[in-house]
C-alpha positions as protocol buffer text, in pm:
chain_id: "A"
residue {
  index: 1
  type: UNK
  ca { x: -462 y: -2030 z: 3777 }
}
residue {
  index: 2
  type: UNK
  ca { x: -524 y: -2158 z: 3423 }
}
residue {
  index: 3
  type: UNK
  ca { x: -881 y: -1986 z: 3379 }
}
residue {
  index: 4
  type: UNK
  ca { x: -709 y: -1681 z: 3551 }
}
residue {
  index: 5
  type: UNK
  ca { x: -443 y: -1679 z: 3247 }
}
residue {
  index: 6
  type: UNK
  ca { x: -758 y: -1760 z: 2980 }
}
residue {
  index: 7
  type: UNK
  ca { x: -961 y: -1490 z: 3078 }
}
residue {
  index: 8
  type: UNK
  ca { x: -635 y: -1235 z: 3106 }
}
residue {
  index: 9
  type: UNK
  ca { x: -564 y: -1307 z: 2766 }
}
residue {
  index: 10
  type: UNK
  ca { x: -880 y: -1342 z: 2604 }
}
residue {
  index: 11
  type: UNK
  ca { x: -916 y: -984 z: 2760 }
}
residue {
  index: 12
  type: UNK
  ca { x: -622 y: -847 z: 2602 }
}
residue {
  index: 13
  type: UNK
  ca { x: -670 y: -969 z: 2251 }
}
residue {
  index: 14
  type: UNK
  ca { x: -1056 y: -898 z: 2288 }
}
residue {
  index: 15
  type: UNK
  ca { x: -943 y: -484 z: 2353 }
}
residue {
  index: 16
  type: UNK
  ca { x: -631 y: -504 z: 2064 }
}
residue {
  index: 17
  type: UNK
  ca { x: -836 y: -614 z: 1788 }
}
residue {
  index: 18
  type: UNK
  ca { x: -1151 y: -357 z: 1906 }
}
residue {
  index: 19
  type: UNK
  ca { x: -905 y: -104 z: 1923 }
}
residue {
  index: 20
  type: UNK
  ca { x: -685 y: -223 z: 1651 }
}
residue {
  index: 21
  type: UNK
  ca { x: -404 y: -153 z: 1813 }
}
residue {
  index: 22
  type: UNK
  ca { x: -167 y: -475 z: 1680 }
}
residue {
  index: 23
  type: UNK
  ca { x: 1 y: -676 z: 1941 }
}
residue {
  index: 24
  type: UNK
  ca { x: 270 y: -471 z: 2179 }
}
residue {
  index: 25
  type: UNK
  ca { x: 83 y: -128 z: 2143 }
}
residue {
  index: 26
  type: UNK
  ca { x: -161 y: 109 z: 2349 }
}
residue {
  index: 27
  type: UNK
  ca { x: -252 y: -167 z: 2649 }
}
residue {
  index: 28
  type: UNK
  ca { x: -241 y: -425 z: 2343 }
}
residue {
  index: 29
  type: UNK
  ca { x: -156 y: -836 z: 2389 }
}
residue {
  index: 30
  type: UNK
  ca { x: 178 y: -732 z: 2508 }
}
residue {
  index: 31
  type: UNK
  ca { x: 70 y: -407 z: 2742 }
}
residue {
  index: 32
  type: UNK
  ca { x: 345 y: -210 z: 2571 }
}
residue {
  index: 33
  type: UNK
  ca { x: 267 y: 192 z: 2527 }
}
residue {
  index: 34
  type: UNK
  ca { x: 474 y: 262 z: 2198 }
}
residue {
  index: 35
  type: UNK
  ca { x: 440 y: 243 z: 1789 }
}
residue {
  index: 36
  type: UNK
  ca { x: 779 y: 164 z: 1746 }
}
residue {
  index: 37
  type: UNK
  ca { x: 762 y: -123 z: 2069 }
}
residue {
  index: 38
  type: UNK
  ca { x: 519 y: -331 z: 1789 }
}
residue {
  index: 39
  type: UNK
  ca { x: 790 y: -306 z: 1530 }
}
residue {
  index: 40
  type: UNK
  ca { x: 1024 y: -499 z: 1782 }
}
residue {
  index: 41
  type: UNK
  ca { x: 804 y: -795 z: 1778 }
}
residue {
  index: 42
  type: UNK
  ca { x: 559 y: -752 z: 1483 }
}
residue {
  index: 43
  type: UNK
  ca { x: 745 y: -554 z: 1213 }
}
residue {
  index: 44
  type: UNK
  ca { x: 860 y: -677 z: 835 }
}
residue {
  index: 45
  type: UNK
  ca { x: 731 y: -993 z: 920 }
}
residue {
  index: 46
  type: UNK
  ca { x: 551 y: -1074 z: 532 }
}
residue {
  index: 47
  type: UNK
  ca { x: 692 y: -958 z: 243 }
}
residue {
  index: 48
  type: UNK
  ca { x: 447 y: -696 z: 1 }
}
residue {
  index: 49
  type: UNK
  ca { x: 395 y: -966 z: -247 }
}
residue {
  index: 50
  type: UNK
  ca { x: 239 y: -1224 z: -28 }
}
residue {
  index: 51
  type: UNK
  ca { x: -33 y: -997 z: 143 }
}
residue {
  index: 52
  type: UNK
  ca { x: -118 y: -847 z: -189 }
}
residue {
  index: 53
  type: UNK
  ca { x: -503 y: -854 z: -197 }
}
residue {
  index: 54
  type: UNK
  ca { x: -589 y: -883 z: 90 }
}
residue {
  index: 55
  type: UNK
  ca { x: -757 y: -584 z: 359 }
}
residue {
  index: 56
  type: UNK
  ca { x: -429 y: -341 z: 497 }
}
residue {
  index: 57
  type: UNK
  ca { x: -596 y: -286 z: 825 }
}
residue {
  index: 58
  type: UNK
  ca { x: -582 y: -666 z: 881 }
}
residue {
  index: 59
  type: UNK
  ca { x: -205 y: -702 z: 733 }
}
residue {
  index: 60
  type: UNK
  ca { x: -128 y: -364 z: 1019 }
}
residue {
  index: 61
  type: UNK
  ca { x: -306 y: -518 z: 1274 }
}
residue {
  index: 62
  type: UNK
  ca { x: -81 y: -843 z: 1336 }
}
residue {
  index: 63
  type: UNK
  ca { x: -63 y: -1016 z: 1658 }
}
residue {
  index: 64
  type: UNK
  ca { x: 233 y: -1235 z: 1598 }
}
residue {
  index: 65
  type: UNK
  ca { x: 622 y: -1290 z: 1669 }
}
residue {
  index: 66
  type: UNK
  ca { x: 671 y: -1425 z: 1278 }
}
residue {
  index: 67
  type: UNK
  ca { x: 538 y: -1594 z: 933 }
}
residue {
  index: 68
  type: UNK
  ca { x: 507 y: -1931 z: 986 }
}
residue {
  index: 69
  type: UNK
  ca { x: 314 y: -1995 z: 663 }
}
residue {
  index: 70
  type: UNK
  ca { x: 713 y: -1871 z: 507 }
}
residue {
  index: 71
  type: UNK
  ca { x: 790 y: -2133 z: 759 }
}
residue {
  index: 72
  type: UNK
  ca { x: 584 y: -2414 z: 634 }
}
residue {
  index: 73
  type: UNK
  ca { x: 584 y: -2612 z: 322 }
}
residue {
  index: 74
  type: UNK
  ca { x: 224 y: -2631 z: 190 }
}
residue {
  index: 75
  type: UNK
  ca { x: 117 y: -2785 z: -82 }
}
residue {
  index: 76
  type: UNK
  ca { x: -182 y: -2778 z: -326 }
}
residue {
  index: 77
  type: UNK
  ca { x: -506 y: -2987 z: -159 }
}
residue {
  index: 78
  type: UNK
  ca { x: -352 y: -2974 z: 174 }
}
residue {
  index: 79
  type: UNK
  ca { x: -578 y: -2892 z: 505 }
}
residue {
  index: 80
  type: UNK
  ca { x: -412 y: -2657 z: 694 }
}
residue {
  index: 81
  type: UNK
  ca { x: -514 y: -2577 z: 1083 }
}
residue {
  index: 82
  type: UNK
  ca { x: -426 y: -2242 z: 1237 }
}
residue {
  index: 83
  type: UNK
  ca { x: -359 y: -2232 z: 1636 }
}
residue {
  index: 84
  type: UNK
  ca { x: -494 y: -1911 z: 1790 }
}
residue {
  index: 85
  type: UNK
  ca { x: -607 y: -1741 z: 1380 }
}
residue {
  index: 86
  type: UNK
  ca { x: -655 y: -1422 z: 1543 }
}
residue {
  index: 87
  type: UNK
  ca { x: -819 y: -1206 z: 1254 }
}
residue {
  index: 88
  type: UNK
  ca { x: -723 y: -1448 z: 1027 }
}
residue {
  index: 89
  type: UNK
  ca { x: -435 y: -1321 z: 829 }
}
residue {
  index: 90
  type: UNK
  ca { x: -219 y: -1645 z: 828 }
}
residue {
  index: 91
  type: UNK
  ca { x: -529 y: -1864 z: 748 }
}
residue {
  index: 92
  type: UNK
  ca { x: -651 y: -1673 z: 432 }
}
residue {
  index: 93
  type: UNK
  ca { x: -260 y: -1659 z: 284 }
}
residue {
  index: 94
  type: UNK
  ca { x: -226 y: -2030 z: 361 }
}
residue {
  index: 95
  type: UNK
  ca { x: -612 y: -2111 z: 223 }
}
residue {
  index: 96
  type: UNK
  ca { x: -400 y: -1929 z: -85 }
}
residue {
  index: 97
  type: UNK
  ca { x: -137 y: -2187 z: -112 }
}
residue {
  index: 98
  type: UNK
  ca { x: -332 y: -2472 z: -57 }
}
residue {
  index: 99
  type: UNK
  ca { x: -540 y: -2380 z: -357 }
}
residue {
  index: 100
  type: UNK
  ca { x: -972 y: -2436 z: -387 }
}
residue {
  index: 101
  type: UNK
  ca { x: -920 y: -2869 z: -318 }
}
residue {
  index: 102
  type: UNK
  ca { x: -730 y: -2761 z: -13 }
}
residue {
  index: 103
  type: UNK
  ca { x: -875 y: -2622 z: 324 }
}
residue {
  index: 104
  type: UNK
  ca { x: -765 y: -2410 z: 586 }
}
residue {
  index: 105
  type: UNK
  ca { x: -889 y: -2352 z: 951 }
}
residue {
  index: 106
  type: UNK
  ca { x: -867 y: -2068 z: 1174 }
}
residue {
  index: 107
  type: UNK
  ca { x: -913 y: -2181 z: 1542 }
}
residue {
  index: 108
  type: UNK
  ca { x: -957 y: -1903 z: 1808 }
}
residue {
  index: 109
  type: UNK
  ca { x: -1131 y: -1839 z: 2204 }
}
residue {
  index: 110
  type: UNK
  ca { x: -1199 y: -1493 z: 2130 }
}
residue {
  index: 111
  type: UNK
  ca { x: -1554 y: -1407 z: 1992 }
}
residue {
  index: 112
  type: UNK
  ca { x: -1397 y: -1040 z: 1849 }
}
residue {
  index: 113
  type: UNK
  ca { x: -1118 y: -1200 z: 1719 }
}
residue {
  index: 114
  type: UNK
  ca { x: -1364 y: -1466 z: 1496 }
}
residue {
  index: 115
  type: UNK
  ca { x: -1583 y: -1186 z: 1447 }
}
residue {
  index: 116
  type: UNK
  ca { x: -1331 y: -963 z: 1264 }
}
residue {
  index: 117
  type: UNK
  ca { x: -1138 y: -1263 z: 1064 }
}
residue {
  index: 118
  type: UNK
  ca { x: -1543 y: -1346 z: 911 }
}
residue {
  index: 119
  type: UNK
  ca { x: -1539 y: -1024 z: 824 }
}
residue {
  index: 120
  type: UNK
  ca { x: -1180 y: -1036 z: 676 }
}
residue {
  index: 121
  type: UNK
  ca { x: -1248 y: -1379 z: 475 }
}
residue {
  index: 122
  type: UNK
  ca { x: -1516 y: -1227 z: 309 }
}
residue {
  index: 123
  type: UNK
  ca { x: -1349 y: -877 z: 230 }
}
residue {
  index: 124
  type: UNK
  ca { x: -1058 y: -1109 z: 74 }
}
residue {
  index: 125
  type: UNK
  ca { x: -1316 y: -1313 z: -116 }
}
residue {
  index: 126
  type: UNK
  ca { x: -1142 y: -1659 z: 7 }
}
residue {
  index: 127
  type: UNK
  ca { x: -1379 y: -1907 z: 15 }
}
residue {
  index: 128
  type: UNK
  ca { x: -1156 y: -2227 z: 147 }
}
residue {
  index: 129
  type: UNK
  ca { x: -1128 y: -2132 z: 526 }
}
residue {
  index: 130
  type: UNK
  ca { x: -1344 y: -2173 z: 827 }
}
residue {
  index: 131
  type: UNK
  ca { x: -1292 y: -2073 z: 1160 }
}
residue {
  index: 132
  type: UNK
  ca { x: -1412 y: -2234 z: 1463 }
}
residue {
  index: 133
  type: UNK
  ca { x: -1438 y: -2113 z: 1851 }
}
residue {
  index: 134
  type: UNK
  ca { x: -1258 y: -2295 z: 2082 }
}
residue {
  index: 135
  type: UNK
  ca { x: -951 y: -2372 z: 2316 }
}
residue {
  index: 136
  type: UNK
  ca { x: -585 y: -2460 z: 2214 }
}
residue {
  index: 137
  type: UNK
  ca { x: -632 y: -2765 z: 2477 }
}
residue {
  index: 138
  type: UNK
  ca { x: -938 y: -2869 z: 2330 }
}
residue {
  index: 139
  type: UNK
  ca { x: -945 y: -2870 z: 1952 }
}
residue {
  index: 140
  type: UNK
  ca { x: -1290 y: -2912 z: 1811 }
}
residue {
  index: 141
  type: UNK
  ca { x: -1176 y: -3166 z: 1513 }
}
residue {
  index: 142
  type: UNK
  ca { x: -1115 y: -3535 z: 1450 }
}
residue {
  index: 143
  type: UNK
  ca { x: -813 y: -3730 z: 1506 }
}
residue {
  index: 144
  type: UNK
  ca { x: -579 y: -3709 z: 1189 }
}
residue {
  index: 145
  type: UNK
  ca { x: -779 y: -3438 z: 1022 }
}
residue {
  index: 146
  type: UNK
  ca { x: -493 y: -3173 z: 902 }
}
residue {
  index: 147
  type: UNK
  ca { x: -165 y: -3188 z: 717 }
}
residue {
  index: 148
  type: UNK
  ca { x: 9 y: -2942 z: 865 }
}
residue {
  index: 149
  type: UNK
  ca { x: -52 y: -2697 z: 1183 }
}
residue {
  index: 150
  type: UNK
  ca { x: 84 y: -2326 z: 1197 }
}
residue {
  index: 151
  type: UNK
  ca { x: 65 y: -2071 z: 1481 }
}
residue {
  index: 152
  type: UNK
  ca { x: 192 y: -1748 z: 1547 }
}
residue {
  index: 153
  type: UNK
  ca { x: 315 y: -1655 z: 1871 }
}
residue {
  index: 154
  type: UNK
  ca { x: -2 y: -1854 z: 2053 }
}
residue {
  index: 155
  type: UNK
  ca { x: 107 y: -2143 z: 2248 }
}
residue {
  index: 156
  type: UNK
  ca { x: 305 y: -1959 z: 2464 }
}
residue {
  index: 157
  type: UNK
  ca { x: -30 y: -1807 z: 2569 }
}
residue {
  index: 158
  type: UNK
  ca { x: -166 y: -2161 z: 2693 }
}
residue {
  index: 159
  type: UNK
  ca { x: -130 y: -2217 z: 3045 }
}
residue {
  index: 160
  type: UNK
  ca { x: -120 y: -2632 z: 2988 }
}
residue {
  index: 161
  type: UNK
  ca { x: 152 y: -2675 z: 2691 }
}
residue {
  index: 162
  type: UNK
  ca { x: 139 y: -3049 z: 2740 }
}
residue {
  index: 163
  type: UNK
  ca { x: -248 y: -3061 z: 2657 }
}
residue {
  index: 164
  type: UNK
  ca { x: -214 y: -2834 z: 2373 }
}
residue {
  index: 165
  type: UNK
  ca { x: 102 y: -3055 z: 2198 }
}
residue {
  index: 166
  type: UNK
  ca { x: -85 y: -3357 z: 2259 }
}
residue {
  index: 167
  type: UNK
  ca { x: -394 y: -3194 z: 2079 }
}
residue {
  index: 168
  type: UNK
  ca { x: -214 y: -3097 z: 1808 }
}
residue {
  index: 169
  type: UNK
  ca { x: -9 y: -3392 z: 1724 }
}
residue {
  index: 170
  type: UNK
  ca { x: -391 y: -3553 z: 1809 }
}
residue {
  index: 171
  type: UNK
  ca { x: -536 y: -3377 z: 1530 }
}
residue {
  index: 172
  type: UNK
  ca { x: -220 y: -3371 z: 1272 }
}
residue {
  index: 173
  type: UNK
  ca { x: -251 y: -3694 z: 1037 }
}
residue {
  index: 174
  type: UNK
  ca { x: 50 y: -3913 z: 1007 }
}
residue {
  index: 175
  type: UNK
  ca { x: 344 y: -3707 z: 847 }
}
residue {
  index: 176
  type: UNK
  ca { x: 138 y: -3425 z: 907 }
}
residue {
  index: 177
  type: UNK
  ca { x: 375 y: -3109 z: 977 }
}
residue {
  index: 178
  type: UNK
  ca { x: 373 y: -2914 z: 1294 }
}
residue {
  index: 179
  type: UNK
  ca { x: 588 y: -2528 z: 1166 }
}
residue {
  index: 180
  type: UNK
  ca { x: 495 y: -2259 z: 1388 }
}
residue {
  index: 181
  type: UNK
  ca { x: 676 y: -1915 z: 1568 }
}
residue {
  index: 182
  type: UNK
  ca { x: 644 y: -1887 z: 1918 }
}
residue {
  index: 183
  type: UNK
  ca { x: 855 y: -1652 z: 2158 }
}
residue {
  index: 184
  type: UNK
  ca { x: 1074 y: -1930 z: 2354 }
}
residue {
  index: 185
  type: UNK
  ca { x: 1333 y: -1830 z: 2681 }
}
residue {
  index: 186
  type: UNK
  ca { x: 1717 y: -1854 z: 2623 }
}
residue {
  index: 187
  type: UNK
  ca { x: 1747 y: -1852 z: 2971 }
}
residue {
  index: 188
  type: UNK
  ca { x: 1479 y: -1815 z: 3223 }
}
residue {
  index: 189
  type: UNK
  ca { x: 1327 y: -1505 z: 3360 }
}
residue {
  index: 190
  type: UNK
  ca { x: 1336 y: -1369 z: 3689 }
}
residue {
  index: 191
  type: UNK
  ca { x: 1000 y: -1491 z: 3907 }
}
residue {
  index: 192
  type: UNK
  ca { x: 824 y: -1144 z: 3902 }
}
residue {
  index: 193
  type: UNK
  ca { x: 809 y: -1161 z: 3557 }
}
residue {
  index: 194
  type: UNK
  ca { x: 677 y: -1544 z: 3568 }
}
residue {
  index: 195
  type: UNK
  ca { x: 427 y: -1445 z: 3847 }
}
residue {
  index: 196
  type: UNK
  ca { x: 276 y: -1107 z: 3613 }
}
residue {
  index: 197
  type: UNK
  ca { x: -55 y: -1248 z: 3440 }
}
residue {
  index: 198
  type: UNK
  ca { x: -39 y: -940 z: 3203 }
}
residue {
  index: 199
  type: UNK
  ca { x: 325 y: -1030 z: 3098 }
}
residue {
  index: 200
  type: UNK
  ca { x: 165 y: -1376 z: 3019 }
}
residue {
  index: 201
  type: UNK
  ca { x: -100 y: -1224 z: 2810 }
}
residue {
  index: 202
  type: UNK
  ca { x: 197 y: -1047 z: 2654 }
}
residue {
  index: 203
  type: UNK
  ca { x: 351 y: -1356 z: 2549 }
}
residue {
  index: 204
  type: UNK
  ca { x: 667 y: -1368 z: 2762 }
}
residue {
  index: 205
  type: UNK
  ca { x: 600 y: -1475 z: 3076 }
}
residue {
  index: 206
  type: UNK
  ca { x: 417 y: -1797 z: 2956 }
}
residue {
  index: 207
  type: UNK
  ca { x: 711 y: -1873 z: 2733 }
}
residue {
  index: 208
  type: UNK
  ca { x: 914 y: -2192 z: 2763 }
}
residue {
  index: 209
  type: UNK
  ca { x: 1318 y: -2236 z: 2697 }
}
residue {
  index: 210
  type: UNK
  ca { x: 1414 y: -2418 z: 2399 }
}
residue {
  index: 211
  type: UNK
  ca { x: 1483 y: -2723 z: 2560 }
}
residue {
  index: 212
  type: UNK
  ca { x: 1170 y: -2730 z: 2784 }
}
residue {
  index: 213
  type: UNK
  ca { x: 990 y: -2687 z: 2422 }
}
residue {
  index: 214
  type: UNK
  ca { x: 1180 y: -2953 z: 2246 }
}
residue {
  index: 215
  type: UNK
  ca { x: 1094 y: -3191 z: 2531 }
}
residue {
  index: 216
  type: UNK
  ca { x: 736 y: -3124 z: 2573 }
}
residue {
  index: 217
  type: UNK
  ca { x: 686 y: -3236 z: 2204 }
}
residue {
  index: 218
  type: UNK
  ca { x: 868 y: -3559 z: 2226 }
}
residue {
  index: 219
  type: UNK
  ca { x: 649 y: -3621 z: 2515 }
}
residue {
  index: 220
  type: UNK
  ca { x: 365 y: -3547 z: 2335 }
}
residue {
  index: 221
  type: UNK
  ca { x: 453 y: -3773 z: 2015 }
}
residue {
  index: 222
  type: UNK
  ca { x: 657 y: -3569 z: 1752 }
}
residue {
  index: 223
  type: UNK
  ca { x: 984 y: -3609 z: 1619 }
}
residue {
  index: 224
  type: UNK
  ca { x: 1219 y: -3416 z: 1344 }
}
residue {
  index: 225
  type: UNK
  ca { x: 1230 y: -3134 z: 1685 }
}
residue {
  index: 226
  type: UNK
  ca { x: 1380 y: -2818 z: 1550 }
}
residue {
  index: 227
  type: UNK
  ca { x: 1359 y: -2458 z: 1688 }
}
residue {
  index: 228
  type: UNK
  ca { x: 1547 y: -2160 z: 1455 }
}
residue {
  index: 229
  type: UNK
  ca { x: 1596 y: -1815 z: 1631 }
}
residue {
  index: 230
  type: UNK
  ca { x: 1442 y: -1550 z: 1364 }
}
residue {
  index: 231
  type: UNK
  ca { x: 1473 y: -1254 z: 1651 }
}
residue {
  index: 232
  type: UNK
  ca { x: 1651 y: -1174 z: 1981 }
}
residue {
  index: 233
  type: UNK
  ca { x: 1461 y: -886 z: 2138 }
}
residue {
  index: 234
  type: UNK
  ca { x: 1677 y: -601 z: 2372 }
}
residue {
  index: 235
  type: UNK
  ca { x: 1528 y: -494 z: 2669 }
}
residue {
  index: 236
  type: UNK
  ca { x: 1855 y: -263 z: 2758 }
}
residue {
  index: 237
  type: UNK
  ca { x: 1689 y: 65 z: 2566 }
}
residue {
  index: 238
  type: UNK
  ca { x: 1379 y: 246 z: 2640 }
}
residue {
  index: 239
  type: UNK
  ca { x: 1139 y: 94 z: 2345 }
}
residue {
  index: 240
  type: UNK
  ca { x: 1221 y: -266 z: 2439 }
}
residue {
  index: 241
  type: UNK
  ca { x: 1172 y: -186 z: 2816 }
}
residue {
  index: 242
  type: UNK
  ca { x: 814 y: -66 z: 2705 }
}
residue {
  index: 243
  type: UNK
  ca { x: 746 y: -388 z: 2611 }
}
residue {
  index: 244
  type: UNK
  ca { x: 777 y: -524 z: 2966 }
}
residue {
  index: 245
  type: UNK
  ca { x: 642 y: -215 z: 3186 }
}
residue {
  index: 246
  type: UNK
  ca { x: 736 y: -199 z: 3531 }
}
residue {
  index: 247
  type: UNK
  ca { x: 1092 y: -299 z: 3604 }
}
residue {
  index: 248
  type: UNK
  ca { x: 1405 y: -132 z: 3668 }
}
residue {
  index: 249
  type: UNK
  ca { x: 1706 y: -68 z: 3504 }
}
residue {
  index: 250
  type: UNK
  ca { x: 1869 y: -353 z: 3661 }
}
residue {
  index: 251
  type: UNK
  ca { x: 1597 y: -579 z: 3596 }
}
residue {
  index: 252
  type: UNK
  ca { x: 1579 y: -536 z: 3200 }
}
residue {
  index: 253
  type: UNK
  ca { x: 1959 y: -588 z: 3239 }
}
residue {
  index: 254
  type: UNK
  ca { x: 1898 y: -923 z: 3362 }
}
residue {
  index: 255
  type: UNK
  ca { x: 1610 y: -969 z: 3099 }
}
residue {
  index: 256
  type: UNK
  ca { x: 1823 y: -900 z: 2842 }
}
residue {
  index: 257
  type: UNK
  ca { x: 1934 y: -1184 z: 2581 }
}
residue {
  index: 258
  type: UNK
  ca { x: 1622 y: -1400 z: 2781 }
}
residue {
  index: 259
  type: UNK
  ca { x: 1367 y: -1360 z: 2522 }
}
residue {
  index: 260
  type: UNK
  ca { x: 1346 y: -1439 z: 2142 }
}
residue {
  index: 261
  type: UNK
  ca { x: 1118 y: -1515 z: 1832 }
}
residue {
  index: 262
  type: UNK
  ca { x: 1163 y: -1874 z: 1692 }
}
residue {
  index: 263
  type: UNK
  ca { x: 1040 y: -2132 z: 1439 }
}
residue {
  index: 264
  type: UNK
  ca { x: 937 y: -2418 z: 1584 }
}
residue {
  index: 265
  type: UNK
  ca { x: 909 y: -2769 z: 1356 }
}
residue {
  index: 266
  type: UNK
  ca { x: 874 y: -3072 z: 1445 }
}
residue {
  index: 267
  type: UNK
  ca { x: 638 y: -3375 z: 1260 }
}
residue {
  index: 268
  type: UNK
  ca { x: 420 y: -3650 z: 1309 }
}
residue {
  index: 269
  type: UNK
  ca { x: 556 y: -3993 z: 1172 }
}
């Protein structure tokens, strides 16, 4: 089941970023059909100022729920470590803050994805940021390596949470920061949508309620938990029901008020 989800998702981002479509749009990340279904999840997330600079296709082309380099505090000479970089847009504005003695990683499965944030770093001329291939579960660094960790609407994709908290606080060094958005469950969902691989690619059926989330990183080491709603998404009119195709009326009904966008912190002490 877990290389079923891996492959279903590394599919789906593979064909958004080839196609540019963004996440939520044209048989995108989240297998939505509409323009205006990628504003739900994806729109006025970074303000003009901060993505000055740097290529518009990349800034248009986002893949996550929020801004979690507005979420976290970093600081000049810090090492920064991206979950799931995508094409790279939250590496290259945190590479920014951290300044030339500071560092930032992009970590991502998808060969297209790495292929188009190389392409990216050097059309921004940043030269603090490196991106590596490889698996949430799996990260190919040294214990206590980073400051802080950031991720945009990623983990939800991973089909073994625990693995990929562990990892992370693993990596983080102590006090290191853990400030990330995810999509979490305010209640959960019904089982077809738990049971649709797609939907998990889409980032909803893979999601995990708030408490399940705060638990899962105690378990795996952190403390300071705290998860902020930034969006509730509404499933009740016909561009939110694009973003989960297939149901009925009823159905999106009972989906309704079930899914959100949050910040997720927690830290390392």
């Amino acid at each position: 089941m877990s290389n079923d989800i891996r492959e279903i998702v590394r599919q789906k981002y593979a064909e958004a970023i080839t196609n540019k479509t963004g996440c939520c749009s044209g048989g995108g990340c989240c297998s939505g059909s509409t323009d205006n279904a990628t504003d739900i999840i994806t729109g006025n997330l970074y303000d003009e100022n901060e993505v000055e600079g740097l290529p518009e296709d990349m800034v248009s082309a986002s893949f996550g729920c929020g801004n979690p380099t507005a979420l976290a505090e970093l600081h000049e000479g810090e090492t920064v470590l991206d979950l799931g970089s995508g094409a790279g847009l939250d590496v290259l504005l945190s590479a920014r803050r951290v300044g030339p003695t500071g560092k930032a990683y992009g970590l991502d499965m998808t060969d297209e994805m790495l292929k188009e944030a190389e392409n990216n770093k050097l059309r921004a001329g940043i030269d603090n940021v490196e991106f590596l291939k490889g698996h949430l579960e799996d990260i190919p660094l040294p214990d206590s390596a980073v400051d802080v960790i950031i991720s945009n609407c990623v983990i939800n994709l991973s089909a073994d949470k625990d693995k990929t908290l562990k990892e992370a606080f693993r990596v983080l060094k102590p006090g290191g920061k853990f400030a990330i958005s995810d999509i979490v469950l305010k209640k959960t969902l019904p089982d077809k949508i738990r049971q649709d691989l797609t939907a998990w690619a889409g980032c909803i059926s893979g999601a995990l309620l708030e408490q399940e989330y705060l638990d899962k990183l105690s378990v795996a080491g952190f403390e300071e938990l705290e998860i902020e709603i930034t969006r509730e998404y509404d499933f009740t009119d016909e561009t939110g029901a694009s973003l989960i195709e297939g149901l009925s009326d009823s159905e999106c009904q009972d989906v309704n008020g079930s899914i959100a966008s949050a910040f997720v912190r927690a830290r390392k002490l």
